[in-house]
C-alpha positions as CSV (number, residue, x, y, z in Angstrom):
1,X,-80.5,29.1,88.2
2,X,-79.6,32.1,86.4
3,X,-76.0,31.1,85.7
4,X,-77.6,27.8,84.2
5,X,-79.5,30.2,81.7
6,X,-76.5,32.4,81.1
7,X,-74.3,29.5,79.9
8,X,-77.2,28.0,78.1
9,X,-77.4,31.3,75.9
10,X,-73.7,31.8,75.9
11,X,-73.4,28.0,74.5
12,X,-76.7,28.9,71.9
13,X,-74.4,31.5,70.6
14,X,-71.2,29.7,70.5
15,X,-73.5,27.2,68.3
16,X,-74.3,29.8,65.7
17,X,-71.6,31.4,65.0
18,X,-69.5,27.8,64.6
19,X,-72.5,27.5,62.4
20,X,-72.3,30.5,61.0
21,X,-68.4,29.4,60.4
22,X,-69.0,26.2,58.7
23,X,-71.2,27.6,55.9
24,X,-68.6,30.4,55.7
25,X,-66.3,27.6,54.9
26,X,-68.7,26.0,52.3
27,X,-69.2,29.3,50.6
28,X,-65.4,29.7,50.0
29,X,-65.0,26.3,48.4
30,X,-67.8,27.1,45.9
31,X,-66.2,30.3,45.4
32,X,-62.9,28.4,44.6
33,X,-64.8,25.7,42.5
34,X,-66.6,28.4,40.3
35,X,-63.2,30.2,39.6
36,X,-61.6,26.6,38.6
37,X,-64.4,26.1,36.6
38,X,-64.0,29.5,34.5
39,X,-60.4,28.8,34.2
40,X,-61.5,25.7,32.5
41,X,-64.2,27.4,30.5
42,X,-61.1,30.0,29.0
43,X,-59.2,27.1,28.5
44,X,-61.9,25.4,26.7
45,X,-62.6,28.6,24.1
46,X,-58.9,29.2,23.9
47,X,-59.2,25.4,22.0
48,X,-62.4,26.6,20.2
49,X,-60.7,29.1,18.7
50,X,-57.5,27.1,17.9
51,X,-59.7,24.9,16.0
52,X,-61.8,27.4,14.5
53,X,-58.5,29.0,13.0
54,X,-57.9,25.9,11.4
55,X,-61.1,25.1,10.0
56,X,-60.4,28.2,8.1
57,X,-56.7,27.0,6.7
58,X,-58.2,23.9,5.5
59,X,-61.4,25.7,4.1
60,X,-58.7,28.2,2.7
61,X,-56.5,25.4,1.3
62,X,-60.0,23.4,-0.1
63,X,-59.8,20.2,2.1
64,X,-62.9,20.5,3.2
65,X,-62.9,16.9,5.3
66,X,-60.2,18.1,7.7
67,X,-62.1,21.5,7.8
68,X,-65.7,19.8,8.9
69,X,-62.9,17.4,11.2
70,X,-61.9,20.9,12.6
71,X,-65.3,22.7,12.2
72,X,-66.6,19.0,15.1
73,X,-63.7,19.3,17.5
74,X,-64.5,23.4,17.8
75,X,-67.8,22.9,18.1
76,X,-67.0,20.0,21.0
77,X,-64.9,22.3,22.6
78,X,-67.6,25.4,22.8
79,X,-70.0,22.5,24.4
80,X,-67.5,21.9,27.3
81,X,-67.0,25.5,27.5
82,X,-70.5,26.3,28.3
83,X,-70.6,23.1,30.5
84,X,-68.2,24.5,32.3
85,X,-70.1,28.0,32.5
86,X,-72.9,26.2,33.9
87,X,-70.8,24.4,36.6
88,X,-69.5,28.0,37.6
89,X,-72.7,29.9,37.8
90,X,-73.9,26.6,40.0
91,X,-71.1,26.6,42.2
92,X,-72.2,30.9,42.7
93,X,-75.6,29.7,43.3
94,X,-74.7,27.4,46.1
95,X,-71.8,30.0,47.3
96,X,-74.5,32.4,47.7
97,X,-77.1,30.2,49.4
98,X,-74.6,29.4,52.1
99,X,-73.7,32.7,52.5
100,X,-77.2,33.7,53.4
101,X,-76.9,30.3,55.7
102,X,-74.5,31.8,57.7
103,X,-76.2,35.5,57.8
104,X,-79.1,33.6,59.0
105,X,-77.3,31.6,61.9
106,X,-75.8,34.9,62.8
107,X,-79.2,36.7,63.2
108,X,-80.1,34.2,65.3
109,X,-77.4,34.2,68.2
């Protein structure tokens, strides 16, 4: 009987800690996702800027179409940049939530 209970617990533990694993797992992947998604965010305002320098050629040199032309792809650009910004601080969010997942399942073996 007690060698029954002992594997019992011995198994409960085994469970967690896999547990504790798999979110471990997950956390890393969302901590890879949110540094892609900065990485695309720099890329994204490196463009911004690109653009914004030449919206201020063309204002320079008076064509002011190209320059608005310019002035809408920058601005475009700084909307996927804080897209991206959001996807990275949600992919933290969930990084962190199964993180404390897996500091849970580890209190409990």
């Amino acid at each position: 009987m007690i060698a029954i209970s002992v594997i019992s617990v011995s198994a409960q533990n085994d469970y967690y800690i896999k547990k504790a694993q798999g979110y471990q797992r997950e956390a890393e992947y969302y901590q890879k996702k949110a540094e892609g998604y900065r990485r695309e965010a720099a890329y994204y305002l490196k463009k911004a800027e690109g653009y914004q320098r030449e919206v201020a050629y063309y204002t320079k040199r008076g064509d002011l179409d190209r320059a608005k032309t310019y002035s809408r792809y920058a601005e475009n650009e700084m909307d996927k940049y804080e897209t991206q910004l959001r996807y990275a601080t949600q992919a933290d969010d969930k990084a962190a939530m199964y993180l404390r997942w897996a500091a849970d399942a580890l209190k409990k073996q």
